[in-house]
Legacy VTK file of the C-alpha trace (Angstrom):
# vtk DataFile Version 3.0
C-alpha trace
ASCII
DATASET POLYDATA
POINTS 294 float
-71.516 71.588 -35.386
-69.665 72.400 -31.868
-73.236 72.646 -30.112
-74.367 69.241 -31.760
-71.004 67.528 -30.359
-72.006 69.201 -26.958
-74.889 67.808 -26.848
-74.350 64.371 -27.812
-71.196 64.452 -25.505
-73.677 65.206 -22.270
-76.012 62.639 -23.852
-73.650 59.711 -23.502
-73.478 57.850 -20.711
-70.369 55.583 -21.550
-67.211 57.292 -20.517
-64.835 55.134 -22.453
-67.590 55.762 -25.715
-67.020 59.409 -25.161
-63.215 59.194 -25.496
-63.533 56.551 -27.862
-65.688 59.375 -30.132
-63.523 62.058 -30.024
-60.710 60.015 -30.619
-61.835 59.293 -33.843
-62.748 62.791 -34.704
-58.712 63.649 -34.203
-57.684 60.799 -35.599
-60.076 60.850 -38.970
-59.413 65.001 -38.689
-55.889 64.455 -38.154
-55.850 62.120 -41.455
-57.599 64.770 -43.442
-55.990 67.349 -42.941
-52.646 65.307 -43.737
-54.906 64.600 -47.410
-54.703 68.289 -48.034
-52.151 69.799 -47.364
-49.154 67.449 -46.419
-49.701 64.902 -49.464
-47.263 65.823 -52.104
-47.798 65.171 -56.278
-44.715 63.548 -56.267
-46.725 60.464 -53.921
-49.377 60.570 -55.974
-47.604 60.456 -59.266
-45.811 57.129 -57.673
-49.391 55.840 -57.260
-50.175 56.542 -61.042
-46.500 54.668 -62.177
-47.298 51.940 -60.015
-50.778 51.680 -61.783
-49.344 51.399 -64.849
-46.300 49.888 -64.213
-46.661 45.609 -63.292
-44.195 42.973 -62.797
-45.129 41.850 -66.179
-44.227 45.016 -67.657
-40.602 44.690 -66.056
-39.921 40.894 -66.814
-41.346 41.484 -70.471
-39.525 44.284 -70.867
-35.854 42.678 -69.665
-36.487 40.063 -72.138
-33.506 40.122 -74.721
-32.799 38.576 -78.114
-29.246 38.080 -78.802
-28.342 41.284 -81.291
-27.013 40.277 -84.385
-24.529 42.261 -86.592
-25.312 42.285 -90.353
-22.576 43.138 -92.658
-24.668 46.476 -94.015
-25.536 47.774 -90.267
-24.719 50.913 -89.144
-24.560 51.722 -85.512
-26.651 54.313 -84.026
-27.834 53.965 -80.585
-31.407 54.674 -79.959
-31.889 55.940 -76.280
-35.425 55.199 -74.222
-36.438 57.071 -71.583
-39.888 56.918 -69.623
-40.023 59.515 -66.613
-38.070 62.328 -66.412
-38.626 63.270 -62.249
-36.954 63.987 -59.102
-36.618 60.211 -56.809
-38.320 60.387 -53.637
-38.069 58.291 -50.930
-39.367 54.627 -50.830
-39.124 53.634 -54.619
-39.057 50.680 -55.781
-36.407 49.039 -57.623
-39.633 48.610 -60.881
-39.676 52.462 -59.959
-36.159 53.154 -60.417
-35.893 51.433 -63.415
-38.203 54.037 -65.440
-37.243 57.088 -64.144
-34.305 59.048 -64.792
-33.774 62.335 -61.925
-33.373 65.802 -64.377
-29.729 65.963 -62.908
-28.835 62.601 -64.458
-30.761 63.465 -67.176
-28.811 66.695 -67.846
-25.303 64.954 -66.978
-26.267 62.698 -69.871
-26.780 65.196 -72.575
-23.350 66.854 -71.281
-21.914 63.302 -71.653
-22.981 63.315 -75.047
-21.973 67.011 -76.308
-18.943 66.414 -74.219
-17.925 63.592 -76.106
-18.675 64.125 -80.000
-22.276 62.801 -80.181
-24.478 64.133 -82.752
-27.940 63.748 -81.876
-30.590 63.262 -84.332
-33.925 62.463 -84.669
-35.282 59.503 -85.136
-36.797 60.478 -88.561
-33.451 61.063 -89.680
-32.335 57.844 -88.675
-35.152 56.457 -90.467
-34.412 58.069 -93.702
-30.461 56.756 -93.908
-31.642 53.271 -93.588
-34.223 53.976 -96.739
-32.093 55.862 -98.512
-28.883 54.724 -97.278
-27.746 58.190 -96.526
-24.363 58.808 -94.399
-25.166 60.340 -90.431
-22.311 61.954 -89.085
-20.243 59.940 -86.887
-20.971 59.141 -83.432
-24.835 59.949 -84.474
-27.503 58.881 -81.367
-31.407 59.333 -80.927
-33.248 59.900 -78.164
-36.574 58.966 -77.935
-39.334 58.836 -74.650
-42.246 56.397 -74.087
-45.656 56.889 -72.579
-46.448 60.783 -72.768
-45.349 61.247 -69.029
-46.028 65.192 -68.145
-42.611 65.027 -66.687
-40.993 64.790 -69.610
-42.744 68.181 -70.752
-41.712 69.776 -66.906
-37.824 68.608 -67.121
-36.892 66.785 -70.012
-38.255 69.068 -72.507
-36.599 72.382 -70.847
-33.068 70.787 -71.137
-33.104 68.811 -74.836
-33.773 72.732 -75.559
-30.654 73.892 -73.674
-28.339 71.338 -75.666
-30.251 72.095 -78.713
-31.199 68.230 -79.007
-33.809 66.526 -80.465
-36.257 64.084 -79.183
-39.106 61.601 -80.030
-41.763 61.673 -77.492
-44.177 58.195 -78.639
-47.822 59.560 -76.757
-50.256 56.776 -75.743
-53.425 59.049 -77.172
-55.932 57.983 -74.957
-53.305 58.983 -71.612
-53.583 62.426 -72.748
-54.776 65.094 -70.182
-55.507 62.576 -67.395
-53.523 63.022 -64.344
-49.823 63.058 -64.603
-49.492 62.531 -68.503
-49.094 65.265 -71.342
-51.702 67.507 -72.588
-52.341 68.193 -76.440
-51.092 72.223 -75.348
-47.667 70.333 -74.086
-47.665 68.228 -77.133
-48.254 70.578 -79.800
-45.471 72.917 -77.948
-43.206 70.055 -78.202
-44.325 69.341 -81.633
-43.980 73.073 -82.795
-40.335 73.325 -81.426
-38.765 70.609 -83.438
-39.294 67.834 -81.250
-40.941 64.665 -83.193
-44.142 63.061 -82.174
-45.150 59.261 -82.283
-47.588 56.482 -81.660
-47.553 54.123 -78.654
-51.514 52.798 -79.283
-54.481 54.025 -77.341
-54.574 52.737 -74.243
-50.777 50.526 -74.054
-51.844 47.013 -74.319
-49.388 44.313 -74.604
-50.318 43.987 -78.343
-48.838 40.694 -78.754
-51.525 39.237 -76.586
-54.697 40.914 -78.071
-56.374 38.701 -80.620
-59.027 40.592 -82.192
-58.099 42.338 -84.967
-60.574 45.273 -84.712
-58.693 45.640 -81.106
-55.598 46.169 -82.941
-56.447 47.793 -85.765
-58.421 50.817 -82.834
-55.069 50.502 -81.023
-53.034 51.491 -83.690
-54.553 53.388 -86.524
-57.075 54.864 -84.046
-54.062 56.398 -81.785
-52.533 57.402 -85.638
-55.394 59.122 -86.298
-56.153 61.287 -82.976
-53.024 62.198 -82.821
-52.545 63.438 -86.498
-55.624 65.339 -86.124
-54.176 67.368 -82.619
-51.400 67.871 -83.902
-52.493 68.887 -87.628
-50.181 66.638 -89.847
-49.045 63.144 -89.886
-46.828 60.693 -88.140
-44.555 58.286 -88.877
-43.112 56.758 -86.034
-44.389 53.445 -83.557
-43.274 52.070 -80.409
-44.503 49.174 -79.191
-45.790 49.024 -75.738
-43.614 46.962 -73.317
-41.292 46.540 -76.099
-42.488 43.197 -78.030
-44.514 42.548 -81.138
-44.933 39.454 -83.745
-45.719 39.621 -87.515
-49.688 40.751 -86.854
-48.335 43.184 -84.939
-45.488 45.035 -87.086
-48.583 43.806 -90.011
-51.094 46.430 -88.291
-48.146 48.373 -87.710
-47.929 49.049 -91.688
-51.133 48.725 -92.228
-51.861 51.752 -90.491
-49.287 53.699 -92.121
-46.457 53.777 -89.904
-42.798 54.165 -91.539
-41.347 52.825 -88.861
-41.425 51.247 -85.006
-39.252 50.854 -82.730
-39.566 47.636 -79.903
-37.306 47.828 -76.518
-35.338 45.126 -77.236
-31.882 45.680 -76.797
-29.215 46.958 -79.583
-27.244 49.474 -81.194
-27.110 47.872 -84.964
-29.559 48.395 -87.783
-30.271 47.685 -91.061
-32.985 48.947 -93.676
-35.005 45.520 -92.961
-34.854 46.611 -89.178
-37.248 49.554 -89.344
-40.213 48.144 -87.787
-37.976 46.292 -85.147
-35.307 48.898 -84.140
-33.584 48.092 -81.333
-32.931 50.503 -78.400
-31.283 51.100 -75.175
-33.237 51.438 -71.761
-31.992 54.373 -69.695
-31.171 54.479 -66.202
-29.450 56.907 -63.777
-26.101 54.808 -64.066
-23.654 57.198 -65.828
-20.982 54.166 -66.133
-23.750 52.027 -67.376
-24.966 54.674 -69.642
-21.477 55.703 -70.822
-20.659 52.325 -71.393
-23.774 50.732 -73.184
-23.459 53.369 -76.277
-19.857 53.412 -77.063
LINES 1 295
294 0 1 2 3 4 5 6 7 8 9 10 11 12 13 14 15 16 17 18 19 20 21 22 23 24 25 26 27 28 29 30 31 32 33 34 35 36 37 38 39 40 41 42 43 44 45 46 47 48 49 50 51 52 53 54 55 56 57 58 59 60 61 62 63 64 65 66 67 68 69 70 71 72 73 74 75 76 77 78 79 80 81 82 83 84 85 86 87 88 89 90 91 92 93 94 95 96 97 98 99 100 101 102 103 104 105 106 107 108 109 110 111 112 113 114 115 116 117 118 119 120 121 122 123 124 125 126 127 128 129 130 131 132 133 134 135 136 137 138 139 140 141 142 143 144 145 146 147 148 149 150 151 152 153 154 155 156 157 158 159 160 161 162 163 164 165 166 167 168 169 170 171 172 173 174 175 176 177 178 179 180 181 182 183 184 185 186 187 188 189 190 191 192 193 194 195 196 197 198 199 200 201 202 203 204 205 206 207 208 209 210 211 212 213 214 215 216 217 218 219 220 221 222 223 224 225 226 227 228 229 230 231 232 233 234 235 236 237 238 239 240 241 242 243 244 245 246 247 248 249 250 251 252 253 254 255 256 257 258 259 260 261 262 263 264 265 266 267 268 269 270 271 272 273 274 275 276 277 278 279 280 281 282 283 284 285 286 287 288 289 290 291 292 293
């Protein structure tokens, strides 16, 4: 390789082609060698968000509906996480607003133990509004979207040190690529009484897909991939980006779901709620945070 360059450097007659030649060879060395060794995950993992993550995604998510307050509510906040990560520099404020750093994280569970929350799962939740069983007081979910493999690398650990609960809603076809969970993580998670759920296939915004085979793969086909990982059923939806319409919650049933949850915002439900159960969108704002589920 050094003899070729040699070579070709006595062959070239242009002085300012010669300099212009191994300038490039630094420069395009100088850039590989950055590649290797001096690119973190953590940049690449903001590519992947970014990927998934639009401007749609944000301004359909923000989208709220007035919450109304039925006589036979009960109020149980239902937390919603996404990532679970360390910030790094140069996020964006679309960034910031699905990710949670494991300190916050961890200052929130405190906050919670600290102050007489009970945390349950979902399920549970679930079950009082069929059944109309009592939760204790001061009861709270938590629940995580996507299948993010940060939530296995730092949210994960700590639920287990405050001996809390969690549903983690897996988008099936996600799983094992890049940066998301991988059925090991899952079944871990699974096996060690957190609760698993559906968030479709591939995370389309379902409201907008019109064929009904689409929906039906979406759903029931994410049901079904994910029951047969994890060897036994599911019950729980979420919908992606937070919105759905009566074909929607329709499919929802019709693939066997007990119940879904959307991302619009709320802390009140009823027994006719449990295919649109409200929920609260975390951030790293403790006053927000503290404030939002009392």
């Amino acid at each position: 390789m050094f003899n070729w360059l040699r070579s070709f450097h006595f062959a070239l007659k242009d002085r300012n082609l010669h300099f212009f030649l191994y300038g490039s060879i630094l420069v395009l060395g100088g850039l590989l060698i950055r590649q290797i060794y001096f690119v973190k995950p953590v940049d690449l993992y903001q590519e992947a968000l970014l990927s998934k993550i639009s401007q749609f995604d944000l301004e359909q998510s923000l989208q709220q509906v007035p919450e109304t307050i039925k006589p036979d509510s009960i109020k149980v906040p239902i937390l919603i996480y996404h990532s679970v990560r360390p910030h790094s520099s140069g996020e964006t404020a679309m960034q910031l607003h699905y990710e949670v750093a494991p300190d916050a994280f961890e200052s929130q569970l405190k906050y919670l133990r600290d102050n007489g929350y009970t945390v349950i799962s979902l399920e549970y939740l679930v079950e009082s509004l069929s059944d109309n069983i009592t939760l204790p007081p001061k009861s709270i979910v938590i629940t995580f979207d996507d299948g993010w493999k940060n939530q296995y690398g730092y949210a994960f650990p700590l639920l287990k040190k405050y001996a809390d609960t969690a549903t983690f809603f897996i988008t099936s076809d996600y799983v094992g690529g890049g940066y998301f969970l991988t059925w090991d993580q899952i079944r871990v998670m699974d096996n060690s009484g957190m609760t698993i759920g559906g968030h479709t296939r591939t995370h389309p915004y379902l409201v907008s897909v019109k064929d009904p085979a689409v929906l039906k793969n979406e759903i029931t086909g994410s049901k079904l991939l994910i029951e047969k990982q994890i060897g036994h059923s599911i019950d729980l939806f979420a919908y992606p980006y937070g919105h759905y319409n009566d074909t929607v919650i329709q499919a929802v049933k019709d693939a066997g779901f007990r119940s879904a949850r959307s991302t619009y915002k709320g802390v009140f439900h009823t027994s006719a709620d449990l295919y649109t159960l409200k929920g609260l969108e975390v951030t790293d704002d403790m006053k927000a945070f503290a404030s939002s589920i009392q």
